[in-house]
Residue frames as a rotation matrix with the C-alpha (Angstrom) as fourth column:
UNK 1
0.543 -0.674 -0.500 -3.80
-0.839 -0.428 -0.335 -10.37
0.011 0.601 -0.799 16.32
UNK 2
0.965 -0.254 -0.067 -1.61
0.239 0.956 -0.172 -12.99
0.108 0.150 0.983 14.78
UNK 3
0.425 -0.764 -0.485 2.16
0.261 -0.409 0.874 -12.97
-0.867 -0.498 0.026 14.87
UNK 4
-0.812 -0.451 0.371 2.45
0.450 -0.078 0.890 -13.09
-0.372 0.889 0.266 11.17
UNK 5
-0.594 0.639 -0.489 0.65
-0.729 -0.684 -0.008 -10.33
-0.340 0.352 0.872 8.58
UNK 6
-0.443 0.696 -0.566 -2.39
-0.817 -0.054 0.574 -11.22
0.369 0.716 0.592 7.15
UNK 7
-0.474 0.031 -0.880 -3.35
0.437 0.876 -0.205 -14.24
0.764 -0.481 -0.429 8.95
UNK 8
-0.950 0.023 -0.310 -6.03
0.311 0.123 -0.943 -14.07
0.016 -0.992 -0.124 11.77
UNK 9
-0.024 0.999 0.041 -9.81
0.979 0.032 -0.201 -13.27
-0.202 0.036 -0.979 12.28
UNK 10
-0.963 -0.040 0.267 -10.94
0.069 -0.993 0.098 -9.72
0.261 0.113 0.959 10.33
UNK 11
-0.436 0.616 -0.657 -13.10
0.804 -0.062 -0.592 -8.14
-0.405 -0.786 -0.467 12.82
UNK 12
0.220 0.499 -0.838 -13.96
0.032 -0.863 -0.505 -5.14
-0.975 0.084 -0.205 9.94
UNK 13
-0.605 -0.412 0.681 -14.22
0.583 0.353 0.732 -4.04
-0.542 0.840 0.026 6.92
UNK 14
0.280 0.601 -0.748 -14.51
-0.031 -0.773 -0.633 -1.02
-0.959 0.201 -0.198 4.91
UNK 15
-0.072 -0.460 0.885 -14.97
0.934 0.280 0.221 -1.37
-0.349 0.843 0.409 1.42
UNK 16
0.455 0.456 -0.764 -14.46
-0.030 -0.850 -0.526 1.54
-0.890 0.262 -0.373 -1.29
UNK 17
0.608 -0.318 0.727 -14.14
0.605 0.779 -0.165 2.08
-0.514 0.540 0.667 -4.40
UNK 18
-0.146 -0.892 -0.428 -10.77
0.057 -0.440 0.896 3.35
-0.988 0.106 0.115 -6.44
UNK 19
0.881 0.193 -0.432 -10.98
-0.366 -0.300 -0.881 5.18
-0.300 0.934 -0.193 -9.66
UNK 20
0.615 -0.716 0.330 -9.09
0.788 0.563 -0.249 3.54
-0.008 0.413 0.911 -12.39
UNK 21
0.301 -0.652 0.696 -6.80
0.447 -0.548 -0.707 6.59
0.842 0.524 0.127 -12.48
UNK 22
0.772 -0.315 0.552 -5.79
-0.603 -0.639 0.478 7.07
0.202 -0.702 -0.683 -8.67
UNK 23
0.116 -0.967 -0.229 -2.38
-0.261 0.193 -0.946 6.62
0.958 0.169 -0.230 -7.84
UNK 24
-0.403 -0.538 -0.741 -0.32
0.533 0.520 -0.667 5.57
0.744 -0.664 0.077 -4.69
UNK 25
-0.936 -0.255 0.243 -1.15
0.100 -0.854 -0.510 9.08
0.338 -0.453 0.825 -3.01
UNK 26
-0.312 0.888 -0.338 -4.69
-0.642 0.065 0.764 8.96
0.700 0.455 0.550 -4.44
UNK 27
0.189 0.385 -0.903 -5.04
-0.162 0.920 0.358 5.47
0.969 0.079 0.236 -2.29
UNK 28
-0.543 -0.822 -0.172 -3.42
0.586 -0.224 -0.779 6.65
0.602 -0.524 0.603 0.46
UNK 29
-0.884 0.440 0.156 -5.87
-0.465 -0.796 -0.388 9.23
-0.047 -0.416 0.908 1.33
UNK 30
0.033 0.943 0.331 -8.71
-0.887 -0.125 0.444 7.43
0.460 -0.309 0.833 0.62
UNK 31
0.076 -0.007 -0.997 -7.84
0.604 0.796 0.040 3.99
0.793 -0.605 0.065 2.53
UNK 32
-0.955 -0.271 0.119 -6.82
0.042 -0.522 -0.852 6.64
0.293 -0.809 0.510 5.68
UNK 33
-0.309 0.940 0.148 -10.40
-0.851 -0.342 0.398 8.25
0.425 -0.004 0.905 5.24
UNK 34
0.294 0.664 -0.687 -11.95
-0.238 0.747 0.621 4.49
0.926 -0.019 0.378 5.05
UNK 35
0.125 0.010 -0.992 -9.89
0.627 0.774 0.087 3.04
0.769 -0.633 0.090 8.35
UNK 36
-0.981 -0.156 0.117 -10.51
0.002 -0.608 -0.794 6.10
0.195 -0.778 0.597 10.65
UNK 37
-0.032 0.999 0.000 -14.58
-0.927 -0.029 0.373 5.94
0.373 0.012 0.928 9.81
UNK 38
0.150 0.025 -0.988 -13.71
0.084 0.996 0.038 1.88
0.985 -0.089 0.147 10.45
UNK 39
-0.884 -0.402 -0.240 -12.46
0.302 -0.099 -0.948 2.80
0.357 -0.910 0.209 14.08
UNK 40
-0.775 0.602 0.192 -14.58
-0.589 -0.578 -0.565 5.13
-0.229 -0.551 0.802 15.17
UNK 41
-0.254 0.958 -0.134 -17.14
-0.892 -0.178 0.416 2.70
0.374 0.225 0.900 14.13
UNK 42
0.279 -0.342 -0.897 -15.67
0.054 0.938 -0.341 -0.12
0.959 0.046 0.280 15.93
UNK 43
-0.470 -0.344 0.813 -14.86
-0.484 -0.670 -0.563 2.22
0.739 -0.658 0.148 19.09
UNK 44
0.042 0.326 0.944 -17.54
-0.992 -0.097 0.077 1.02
0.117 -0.940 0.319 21.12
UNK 45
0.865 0.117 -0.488 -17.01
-0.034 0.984 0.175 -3.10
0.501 -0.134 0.855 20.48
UNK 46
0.120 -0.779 -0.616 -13.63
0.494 0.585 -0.643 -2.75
0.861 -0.227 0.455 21.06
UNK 47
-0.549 -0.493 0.675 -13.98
-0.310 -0.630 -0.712 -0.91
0.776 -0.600 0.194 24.45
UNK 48
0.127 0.631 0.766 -15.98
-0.934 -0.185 0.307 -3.14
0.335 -0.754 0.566 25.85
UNK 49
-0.700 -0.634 0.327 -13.92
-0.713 0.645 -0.276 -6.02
-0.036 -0.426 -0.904 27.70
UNK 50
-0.098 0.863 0.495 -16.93
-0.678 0.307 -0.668 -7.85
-0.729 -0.401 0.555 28.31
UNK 51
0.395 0.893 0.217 -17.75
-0.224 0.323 -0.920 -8.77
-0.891 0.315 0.327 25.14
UNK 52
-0.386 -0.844 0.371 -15.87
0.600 0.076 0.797 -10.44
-0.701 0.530 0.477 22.06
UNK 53
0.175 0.279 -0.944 -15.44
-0.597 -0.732 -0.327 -8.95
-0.783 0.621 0.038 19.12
UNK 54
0.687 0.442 0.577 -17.45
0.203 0.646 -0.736 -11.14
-0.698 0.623 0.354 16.40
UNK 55
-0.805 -0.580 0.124 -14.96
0.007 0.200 0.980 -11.74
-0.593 0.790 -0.157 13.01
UNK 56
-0.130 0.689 -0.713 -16.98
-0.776 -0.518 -0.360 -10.68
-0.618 0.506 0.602 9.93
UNK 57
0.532 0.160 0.832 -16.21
0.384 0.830 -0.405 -14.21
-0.755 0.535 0.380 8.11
UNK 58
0.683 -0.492 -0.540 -13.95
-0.716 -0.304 -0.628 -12.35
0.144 0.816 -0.560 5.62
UNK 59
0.784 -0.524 0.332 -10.72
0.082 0.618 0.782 -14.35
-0.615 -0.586 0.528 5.17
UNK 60
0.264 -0.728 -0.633 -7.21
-0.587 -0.642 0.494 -13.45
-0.766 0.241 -0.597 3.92
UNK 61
0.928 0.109 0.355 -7.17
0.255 0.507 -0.823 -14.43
-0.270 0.855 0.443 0.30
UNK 62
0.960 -0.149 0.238 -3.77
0.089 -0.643 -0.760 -14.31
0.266 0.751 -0.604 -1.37
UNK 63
0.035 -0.809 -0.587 -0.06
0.926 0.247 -0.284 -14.18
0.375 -0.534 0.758 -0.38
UNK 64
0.630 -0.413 -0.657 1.26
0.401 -0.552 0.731 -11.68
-0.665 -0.724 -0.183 2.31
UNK 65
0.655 -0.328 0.681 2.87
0.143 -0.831 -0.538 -8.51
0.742 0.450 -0.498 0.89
UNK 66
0.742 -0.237 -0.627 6.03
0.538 -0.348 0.768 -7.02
-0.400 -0.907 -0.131 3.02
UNK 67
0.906 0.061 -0.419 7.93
-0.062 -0.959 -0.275 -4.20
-0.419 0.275 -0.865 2.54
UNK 68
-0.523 -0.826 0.212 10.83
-0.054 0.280 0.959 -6.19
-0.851 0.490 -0.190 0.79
UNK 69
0.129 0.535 0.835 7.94
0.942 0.198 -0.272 -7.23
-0.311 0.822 -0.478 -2.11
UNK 70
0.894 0.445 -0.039 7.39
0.386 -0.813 -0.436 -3.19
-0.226 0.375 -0.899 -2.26
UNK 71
0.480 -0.605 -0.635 11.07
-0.306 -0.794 0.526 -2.39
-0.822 -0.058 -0.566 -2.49
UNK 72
-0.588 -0.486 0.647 11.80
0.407 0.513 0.755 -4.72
-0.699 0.707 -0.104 -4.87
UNK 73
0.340 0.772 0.537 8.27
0.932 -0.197 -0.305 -3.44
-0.130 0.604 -0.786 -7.12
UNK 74
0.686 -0.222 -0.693 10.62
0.120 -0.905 0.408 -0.07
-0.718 -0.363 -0.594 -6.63
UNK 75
-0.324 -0.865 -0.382 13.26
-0.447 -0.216 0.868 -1.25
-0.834 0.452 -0.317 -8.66
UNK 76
0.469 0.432 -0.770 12.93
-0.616 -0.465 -0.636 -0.33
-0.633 0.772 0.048 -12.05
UNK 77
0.408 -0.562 0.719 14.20
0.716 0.686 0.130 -3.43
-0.567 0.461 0.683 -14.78
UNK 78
-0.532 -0.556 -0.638 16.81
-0.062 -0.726 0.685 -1.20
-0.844 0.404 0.352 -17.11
UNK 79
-0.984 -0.127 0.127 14.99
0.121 0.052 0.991 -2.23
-0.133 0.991 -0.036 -20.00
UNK 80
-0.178 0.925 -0.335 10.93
0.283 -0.278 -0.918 -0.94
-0.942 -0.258 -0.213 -18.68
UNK 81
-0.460 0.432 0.776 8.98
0.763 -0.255 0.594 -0.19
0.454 0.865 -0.213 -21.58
UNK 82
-0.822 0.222 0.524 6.99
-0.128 -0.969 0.209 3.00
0.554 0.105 0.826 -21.60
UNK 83
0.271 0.962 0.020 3.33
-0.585 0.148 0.797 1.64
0.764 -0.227 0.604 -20.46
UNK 84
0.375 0.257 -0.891 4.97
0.629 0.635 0.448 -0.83
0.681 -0.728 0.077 -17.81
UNK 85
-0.724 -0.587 -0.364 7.31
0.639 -0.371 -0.674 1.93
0.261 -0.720 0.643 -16.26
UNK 86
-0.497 0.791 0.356 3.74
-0.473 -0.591 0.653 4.26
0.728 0.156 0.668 -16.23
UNK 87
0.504 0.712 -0.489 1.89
0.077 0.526 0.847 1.33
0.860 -0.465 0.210 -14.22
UNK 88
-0.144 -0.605 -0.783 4.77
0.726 0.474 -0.499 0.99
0.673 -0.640 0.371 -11.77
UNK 89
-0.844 -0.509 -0.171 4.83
0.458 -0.516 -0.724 4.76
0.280 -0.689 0.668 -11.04
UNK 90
-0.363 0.773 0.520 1.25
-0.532 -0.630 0.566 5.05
0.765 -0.071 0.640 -10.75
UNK 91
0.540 0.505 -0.673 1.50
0.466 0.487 0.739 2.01
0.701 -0.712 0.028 -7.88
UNK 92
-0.178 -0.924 -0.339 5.03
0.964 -0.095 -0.248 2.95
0.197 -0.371 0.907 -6.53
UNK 93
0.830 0.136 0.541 5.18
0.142 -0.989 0.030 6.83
0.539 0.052 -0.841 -7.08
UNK 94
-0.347 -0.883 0.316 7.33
0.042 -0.352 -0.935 9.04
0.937 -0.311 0.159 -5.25
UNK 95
0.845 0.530 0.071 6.98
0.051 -0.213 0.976 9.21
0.532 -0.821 -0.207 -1.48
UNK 96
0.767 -0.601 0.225 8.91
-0.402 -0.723 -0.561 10.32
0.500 0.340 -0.796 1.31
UNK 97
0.032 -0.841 0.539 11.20
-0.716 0.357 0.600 7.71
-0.697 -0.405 -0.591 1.89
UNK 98
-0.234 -0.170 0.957 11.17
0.686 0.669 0.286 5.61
-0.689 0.723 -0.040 -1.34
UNK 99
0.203 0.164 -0.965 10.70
-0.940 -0.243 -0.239 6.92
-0.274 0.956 0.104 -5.26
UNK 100
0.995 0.068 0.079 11.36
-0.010 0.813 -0.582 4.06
-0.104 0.578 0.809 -8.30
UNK 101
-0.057 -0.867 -0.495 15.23
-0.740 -0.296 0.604 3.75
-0.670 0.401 -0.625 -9.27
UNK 102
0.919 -0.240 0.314 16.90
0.119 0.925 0.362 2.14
-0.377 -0.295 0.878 -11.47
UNK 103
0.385 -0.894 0.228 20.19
-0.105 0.203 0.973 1.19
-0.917 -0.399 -0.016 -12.09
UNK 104
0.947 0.271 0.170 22.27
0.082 0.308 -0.948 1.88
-0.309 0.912 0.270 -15.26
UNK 105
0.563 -0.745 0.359 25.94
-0.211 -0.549 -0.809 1.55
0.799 0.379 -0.466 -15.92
UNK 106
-0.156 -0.383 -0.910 26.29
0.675 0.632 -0.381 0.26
0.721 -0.674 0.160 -12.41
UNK 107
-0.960 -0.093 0.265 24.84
-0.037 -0.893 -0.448 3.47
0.278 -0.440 0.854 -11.07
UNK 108
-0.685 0.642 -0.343 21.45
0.721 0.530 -0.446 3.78
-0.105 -0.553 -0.826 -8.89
UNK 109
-0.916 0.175 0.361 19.29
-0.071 -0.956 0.285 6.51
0.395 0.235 0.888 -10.05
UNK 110
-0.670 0.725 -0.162 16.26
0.473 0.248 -0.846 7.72
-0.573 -0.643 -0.509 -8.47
UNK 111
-0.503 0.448 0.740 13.59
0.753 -0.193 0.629 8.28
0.424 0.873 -0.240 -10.65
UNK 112
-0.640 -0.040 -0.767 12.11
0.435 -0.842 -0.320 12.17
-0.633 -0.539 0.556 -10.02
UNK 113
0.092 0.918 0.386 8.92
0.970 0.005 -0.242 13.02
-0.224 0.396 -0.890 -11.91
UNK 114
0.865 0.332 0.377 8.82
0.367 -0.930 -0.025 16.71
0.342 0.160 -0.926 -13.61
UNK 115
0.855 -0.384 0.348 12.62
-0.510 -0.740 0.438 17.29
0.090 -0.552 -0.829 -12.03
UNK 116
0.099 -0.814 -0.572 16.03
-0.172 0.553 -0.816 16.44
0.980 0.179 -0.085 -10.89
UNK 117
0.728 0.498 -0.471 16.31
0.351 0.320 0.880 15.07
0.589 -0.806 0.058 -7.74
UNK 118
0.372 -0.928 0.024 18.93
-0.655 -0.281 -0.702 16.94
0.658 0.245 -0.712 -5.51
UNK 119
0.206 -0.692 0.692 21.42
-0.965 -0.027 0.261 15.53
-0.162 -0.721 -0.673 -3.09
C-alpha cells in the first residue's frame, strides 16, 4: 500500500463486464460480488508471510478520483439538459448519504426520483 490512492503495485484483478444499462447500484453489487471472489482467491498468498505477493504488471492508468471529484459530479449545472441530467443519475443516483442536487434561486434541492424527498 501506497500513501496516496491509486498509486502502488496491483497484486489482483477481477475483471467483469457491465451492461450498458446498469446504474450506480447495478455496479455496486456487481464490483462487491467481483472483490469478495478476488479475496477469497487471494486468501492463501496473502496469509502466507513467507512469501511475497507477485504484482500482476497492471498499472494505474489515469488520474485519481476522490470523493470531492464525486461530490462535485453530484452537483447538478441549473441549466442540465435532459440526456446529460439522465447520464449523471445513472452514474450518481440516489444513495444513502448523497442523491444529485441542484441549486436554483439560491436554494439547494435534492433531486428524488419517482417522489418528494422529506425532511
Amino acid at each position: 500500500m501506497t500513501e496516496n490512492i491509486d498509486e502502488g503495485d496491483i497484486v489482483g484483478v477481477e475483471r467483469f463486464a457491465m451492461p450498458e444499462s446498469a446504474d450506480r447500484m447495478a455496479l455496486d453489487k456487481m464490483a462487491l460480488e467481483n472483490v469478495t471472489r478476488l479475496f477469497n482467491q487471494s486468501l492463501p498468498q496473502l496469509i502466507d508471510f513467507d512469501r511475497a505477493i507477485v504484482p500482476t504488471g497492471y498499472h494505474w492508468v489515469g488520474q485519481p478520483k476522490s470523493s470531492e471529484d464525486f461530490r462535485a459530479l453530484c452537483k447538478l449545472p441549473s441549466d442540465v439538459s435532459a440526456d446529460k441530467f439522465e447520464r449523471r443519475y445513472r452514474v450518481a443516483g440516489e444513495g444513502p448519504n448523497h442523491a444529485l442536487t441542484i441549486t436554483l434561486f439560491g436554494q439547494c434541492f435534492k433531486v428524488v426520483r419517482g417522489g418528494v424527498a422529506a425532511g
